[in-house]
N, C-alpha and C positions, 0 to 999 in steps of 0.2 A: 226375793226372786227377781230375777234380771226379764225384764219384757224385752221381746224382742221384734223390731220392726215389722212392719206386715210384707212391705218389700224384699226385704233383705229374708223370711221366709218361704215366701214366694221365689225364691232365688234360690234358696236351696230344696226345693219341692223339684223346681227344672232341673236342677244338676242333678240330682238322686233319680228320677225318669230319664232323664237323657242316658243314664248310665246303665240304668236296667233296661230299656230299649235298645241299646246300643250292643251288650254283652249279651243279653235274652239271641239277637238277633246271631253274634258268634258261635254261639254252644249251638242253636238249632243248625244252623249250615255248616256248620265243623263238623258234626254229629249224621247227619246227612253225607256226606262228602266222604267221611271216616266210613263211612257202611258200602260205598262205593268199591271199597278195597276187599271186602268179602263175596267168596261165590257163589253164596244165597243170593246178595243184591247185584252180580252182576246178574245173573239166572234171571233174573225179577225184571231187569231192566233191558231185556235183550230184544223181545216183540217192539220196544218201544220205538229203537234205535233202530231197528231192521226194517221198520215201517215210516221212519222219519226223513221227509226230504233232504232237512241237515246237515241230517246225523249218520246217515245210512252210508257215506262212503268211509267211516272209521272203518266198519271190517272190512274191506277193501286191502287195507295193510299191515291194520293191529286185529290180535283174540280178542276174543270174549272178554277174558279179563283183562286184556291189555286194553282195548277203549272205554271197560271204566274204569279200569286205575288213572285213564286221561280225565276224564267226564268228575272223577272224585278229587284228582290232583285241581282240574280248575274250582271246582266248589270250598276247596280247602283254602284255595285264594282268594273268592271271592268273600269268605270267613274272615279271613286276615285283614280283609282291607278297612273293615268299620273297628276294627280294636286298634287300629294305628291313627285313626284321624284325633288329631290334638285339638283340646277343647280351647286352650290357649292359641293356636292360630286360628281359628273358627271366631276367637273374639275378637283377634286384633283385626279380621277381614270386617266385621260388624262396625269395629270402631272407624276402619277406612274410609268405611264405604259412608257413613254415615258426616265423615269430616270434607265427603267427595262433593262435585260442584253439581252433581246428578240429584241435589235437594229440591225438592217439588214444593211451591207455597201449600204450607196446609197439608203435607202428605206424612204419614206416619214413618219416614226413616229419620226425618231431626223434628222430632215433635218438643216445641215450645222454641224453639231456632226463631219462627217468623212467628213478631207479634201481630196480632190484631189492633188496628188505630182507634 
């Protein structure tokens, strides 16, 4: 049987959490946001909105359901936005940053960079 590094384990323990935090976090605000287009949860959400500083000039010029089909259309994008961030630019900004001249002696972004004399 093949052993495998402790590092290199630990590296895929992050990527397998990064991913299910990351998609955990899609499905609940997609699923949120999706329920905004039904007139149960506009109903539900209505004192909210009527009583919010905000919020309270949506019915002003959109319905009931018209300001949350807004309120669920932005949650549906704020869903969107963590399934699209690439784990591959997230490294090459790591790698950047860490080749950048903002290296501090002793500070954990180039750790083993500056030797001790």
């Amino acid at each position: 049987m093949k052993e495998v590094a402790p590092a290199s384990r630990a590296a895929t323990f992050r990527k397998i959490g990064q991913c299910l935090i990351r998609y955990g976090l899609v499905i609940v605000l997609g699923w949120i946001g999706a329920m905004k287009f039904t007139a149960y949860e506009a109903k539900g959400i209505e004192g909210l909105i009527k009583t919010s500083p905000l919020m309270s000039w949506l019915y002003n010029f959109l319905s009931l359901q018209g300001a949350s089909n807004l309120i669920g259309l932005t949650e549906l994008l704020a869903a969107v936005l963590p399934a699209g961030v690439d784990a591959a630019l997230a490294e090459r900004r790591r790698r950047a940053l860490q080749r950048s001249s903002l290296a501090v002696p002793g500070s954990r972004i180039l750790p083993g960079y500056f030797h001790a004399p």
